[in-house]
C-alpha positions in Angstrom: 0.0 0.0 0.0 1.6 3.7 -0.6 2.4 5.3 2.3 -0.1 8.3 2.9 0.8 12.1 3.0 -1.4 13.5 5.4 -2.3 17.2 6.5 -5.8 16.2 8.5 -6.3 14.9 11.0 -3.7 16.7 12.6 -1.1 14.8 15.0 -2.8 16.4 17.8 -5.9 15.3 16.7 -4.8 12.0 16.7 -2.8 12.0 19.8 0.7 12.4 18.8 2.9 14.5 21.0 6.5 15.4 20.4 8.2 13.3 23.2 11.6 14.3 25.2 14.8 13.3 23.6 15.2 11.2 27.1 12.6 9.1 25.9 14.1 5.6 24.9 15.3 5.5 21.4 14.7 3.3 18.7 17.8 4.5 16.3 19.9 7.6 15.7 19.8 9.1 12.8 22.5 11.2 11.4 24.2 12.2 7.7 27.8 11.9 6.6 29.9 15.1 6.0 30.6 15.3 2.2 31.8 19.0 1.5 35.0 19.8 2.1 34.4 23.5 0.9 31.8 23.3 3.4 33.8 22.7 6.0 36.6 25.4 5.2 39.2 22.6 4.3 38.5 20.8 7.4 37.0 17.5 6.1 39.2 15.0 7.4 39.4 16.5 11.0 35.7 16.4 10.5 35.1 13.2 9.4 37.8 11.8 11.9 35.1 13.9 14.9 32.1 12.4 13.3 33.7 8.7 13.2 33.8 9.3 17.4 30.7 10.4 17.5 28.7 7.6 15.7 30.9 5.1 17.4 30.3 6.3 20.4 26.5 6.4 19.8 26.6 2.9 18.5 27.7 1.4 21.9 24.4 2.1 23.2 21.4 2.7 20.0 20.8 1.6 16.6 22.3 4.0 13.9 21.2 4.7 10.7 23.9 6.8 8.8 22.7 8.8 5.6 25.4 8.9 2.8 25.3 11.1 -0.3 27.5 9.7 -3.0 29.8 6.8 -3.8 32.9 8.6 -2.2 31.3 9.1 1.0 29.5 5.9 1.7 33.2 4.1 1.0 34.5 6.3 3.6 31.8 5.9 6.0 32.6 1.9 5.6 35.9 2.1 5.6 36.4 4.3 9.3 33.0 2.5 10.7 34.4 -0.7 10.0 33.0 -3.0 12.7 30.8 -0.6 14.1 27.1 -1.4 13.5 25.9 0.8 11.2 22.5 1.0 8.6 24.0 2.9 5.6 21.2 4.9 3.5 22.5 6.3 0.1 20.8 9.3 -0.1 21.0 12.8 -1.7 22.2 15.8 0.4 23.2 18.8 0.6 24.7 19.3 4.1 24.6 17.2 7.5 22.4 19.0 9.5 19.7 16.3 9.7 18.5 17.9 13.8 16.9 20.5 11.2 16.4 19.2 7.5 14.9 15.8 8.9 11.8 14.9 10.2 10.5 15.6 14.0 9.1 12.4 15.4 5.6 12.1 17.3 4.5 9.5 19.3 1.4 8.6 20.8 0.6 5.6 23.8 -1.6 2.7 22.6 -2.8 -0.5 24.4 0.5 -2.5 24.0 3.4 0.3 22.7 4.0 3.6 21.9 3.1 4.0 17.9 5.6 6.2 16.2 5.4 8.6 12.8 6.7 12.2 12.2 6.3 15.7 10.7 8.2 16.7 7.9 8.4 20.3 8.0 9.9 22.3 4.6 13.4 23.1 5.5 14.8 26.0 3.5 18.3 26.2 5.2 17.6 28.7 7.7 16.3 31.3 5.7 18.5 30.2 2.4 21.3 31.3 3.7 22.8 27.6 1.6 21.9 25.0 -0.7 18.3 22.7 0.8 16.6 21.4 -2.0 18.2 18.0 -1.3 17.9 18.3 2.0 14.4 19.2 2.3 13.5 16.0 0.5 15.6 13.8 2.9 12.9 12.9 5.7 11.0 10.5 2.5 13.7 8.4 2.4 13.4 7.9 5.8 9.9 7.6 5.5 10.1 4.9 2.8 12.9 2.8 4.8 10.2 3.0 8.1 7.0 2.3 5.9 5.3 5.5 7.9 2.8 7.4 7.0 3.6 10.6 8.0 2.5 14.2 8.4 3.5 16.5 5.3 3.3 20.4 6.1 4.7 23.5 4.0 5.9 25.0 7.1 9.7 26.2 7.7 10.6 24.4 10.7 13.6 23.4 12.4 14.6 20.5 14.6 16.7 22.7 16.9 14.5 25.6 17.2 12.5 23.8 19.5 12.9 22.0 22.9 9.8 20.1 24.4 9.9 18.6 27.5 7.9 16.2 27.0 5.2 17.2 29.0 3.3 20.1 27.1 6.0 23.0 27.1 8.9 23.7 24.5 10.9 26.5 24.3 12.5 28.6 21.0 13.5 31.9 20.6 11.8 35.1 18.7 15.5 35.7 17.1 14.9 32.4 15.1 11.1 31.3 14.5 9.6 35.2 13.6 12.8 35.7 11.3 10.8 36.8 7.8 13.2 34.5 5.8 11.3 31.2 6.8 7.6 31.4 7.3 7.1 35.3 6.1 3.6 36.7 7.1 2.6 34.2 10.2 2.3 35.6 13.3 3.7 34.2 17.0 0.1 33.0 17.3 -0.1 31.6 14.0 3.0 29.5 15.0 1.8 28.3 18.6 -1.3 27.2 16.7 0.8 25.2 14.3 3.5 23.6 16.8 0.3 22.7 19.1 -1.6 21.2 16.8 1.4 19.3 14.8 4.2 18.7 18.1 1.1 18.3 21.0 2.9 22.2 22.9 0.4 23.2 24.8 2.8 26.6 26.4 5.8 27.6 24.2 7.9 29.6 25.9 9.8 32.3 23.9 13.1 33.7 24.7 14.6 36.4 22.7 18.1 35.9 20.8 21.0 33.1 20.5 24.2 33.3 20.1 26.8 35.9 18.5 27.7 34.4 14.8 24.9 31.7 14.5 23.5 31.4 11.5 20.6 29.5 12.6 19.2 33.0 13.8 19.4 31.8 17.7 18.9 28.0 17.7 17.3 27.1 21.2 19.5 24.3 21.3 22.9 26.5 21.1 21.8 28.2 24.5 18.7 26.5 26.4 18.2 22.8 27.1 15.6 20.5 29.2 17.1 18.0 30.7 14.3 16.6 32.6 10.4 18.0 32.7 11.3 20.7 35.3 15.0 21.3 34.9 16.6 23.8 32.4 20.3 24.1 31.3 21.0 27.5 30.0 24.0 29.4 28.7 26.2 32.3 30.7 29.2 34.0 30.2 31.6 36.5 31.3 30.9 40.2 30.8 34.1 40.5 28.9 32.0 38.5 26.0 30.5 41.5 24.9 28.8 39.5 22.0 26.6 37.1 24.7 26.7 38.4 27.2 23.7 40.7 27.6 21.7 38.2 25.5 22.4 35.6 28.1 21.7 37.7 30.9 18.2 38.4 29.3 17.7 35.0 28.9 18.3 34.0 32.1 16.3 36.8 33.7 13.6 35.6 31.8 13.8 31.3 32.7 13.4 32.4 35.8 9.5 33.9 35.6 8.6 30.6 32.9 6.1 28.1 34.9 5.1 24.9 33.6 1.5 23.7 33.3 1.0 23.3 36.2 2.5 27.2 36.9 5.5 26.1 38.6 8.5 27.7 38.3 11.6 25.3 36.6 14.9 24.7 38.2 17.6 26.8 36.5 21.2 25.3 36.1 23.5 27.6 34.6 26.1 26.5 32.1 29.2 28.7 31.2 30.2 29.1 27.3 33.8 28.2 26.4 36.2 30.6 27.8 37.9 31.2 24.3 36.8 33.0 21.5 36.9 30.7 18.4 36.0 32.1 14.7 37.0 31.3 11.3 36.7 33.3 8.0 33.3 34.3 8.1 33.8 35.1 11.7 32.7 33.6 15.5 32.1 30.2 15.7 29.0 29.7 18.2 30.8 27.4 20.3 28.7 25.8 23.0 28.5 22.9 25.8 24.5 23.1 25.5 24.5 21.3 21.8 25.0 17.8 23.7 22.8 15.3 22.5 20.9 13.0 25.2 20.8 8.5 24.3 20.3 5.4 25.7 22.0 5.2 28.5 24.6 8.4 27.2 24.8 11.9 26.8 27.5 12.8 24.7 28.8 16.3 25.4 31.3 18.8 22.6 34.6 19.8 23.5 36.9 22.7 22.1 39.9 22.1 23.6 39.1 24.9 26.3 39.8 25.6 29.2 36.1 25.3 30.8 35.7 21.8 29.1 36.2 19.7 32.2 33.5 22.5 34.0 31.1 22.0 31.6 31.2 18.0 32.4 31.2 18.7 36.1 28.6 20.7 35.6 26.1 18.3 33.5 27.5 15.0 34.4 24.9 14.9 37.7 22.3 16.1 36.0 21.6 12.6 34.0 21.3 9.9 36.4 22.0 6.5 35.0 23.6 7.4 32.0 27.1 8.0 30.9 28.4 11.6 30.3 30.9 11.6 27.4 33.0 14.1 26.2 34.1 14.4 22.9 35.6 16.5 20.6 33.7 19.0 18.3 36.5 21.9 17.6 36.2 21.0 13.6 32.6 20.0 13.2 32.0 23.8 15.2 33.7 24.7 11.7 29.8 24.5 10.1 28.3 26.0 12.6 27.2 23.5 14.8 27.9 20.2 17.1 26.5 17.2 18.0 22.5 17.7 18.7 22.6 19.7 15.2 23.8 16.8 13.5 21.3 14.2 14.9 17.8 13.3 15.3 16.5 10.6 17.6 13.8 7.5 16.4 11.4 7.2 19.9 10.8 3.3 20.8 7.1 2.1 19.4 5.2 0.6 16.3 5.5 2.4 13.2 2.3 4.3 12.6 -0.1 3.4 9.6 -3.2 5.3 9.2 -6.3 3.1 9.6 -10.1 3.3 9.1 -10.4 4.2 13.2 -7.7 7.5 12.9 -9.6 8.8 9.8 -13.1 8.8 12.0 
């Protein structure tokens, strides 16, 4: 049967929530880095960062590695050899699959979860680069799952957002009401959608990201749940002229955010690195708050810094039962990102197929 393309029902409609990334995981999935002019000459250090990070992933979750071309799937192979790894040749343009792929929903049912996703249009954050690959990427996955899925022309990325799994989220104005993705729709126009398609019931909107991302101020970058009522969020030093007052802001304003249930959320603060790091289009947005949270892991970017070891201290007690590991990130930071921007997580359940009961 073809898989179906759906707009209505909505998710909502149907019960599908956006679940917490500490929800068990079915499978990671992240994309191969291809470009080397993409990565300002940097591929191999790149590659040799990503090859750490999917092995490191592997130890404890499925992986299913997207590859674009020949070249890069021989590559792949040859440094993952005797890691267990699904290899999916499709076409790309970039890596950044947290944003060009698909935002899974799940919803409870008698036995398991079910599972299917959104795919949102991705336009590489205001087409600042090259998507129309990328865009198309979350229908392979689709076709690999057999999922029917949700199909909506609606710029949205992966690491705007951060649910907690219980009703909230949070984003930032800098990136969601910038007029290069979804010009025209209001703040209220996108509550509506993200409740009705990811289950939010209260986003709550901070105001700007980080100096010299070009995701417009990424949540993830700065702000992270790491449980339903704990919030890790990005400080620095007022001799960081560039964050500093942003930061401040931000944190001023975690503190008056309530939950459902209007309770206020622990706040832990996290420092930036202590160096300054740019390349030739300027400052790399270098942060510990990009770390990416697995079965039984949380694996953490490292820059070589000074506040490294800090920043572990700092989120190591904060995930109870699972490993904290470090690793290195000071080429993939090259792009513009780290390790949450480079992967998205497959929740545990039955694949979703529409049936005669959903379309009731």
């Amino acid at each position: 049967m073809p898989l179906r393309h759906l707009t209505t029902p909505t998710p909502r409609a149907l019960n599908f929530t956006q679940p917490a990334e500490w929800t068990p995981h079915a499978a990671t999935w992240t994309s191969w880095p291809a470009d080397n002019e993409l990565w300002f000459g940097q591929l191999e250090r790149v590659r040799q960062e990503f090859t750490a990070l999917i092995q490191t992933i592997a130890r404890f979750e499925s992986v299913h590695l997207l590859v674009r071309d020949g070249e890069s799937e021989q590559d792949a192979r040859a440094r993952l050899s005797g890691t267990p790894v699904t290899y999916h040749r499709v076409p790309l343009d970039d890596v950044w699959f947290r944003d060009n792929g698909p935002i899974f929903v799940t919803r409870a049912s008698e036995t398991e979860n079910e599972v299917s996703f959104v795919h949102w249009k991705f336009n590489a954050w205001g087409n600042k680069f090259h998507w129309q690959n990328d865009t198309q990427a979350p229908e392979a996955l689709a076709e690999f799952l057999q999922m029917d899925h949700w199909d909506l022309p609606i710029v949205m990325e992966g690491g705007s957002l951060e649910p907690n799994g219980a009703g909230v989220a949070l984003t930032t104005r800098q990136c969601l009401m910038e007029q290069g993705r979804n010009p025209g729709m209001t703040q209220e126009d996108l509550e509506r959608v993200l409740n009705d398609h990811l289950g939010f019931e209260k986003l709550l909107w901070l105001e700007n990201g980080l100096e010299g991302d070009h995701t417009d101020g990424h949540i993830d970058t700065i702000t992270r749940f790491v449980d339903e009522r704990t919030i890790v969020t990005s400080v620095c030093q007022p001799s960081d002229t560039g964050n500093y007052q942003t930061l401040q802001d931000n944190l001023e304003r975690l503190k008056t955010f309530t939950d459902l249930q209007n309770k206020p959320f622990r706040i832990v603060e996290l420092p930036l690195p202590q160096n300054r790091l740019e390349n030739s289009e300027g400052r790399l947005a270098c942060t510990y708050a990009n770390f990416y949270i697995g079965n039984g892991f949380v694996v953490v970017p490292l820059y070589g810094d000074p506040l490294d070891s800090v920043a572990l201290e700092i989120l190591t007690p904060l995930f109870p039962g699972r490993e904290t590991i470090g690793l290195s990130s000071r080429a993939i930071i090259e792009g513009g990102g780290s390790f949450h921007c480079v992967t998205q997580q497959q929740p545990v359940g039955r694949i979703w197929t529409l049936d005669s009961s959903d379309e009731r």
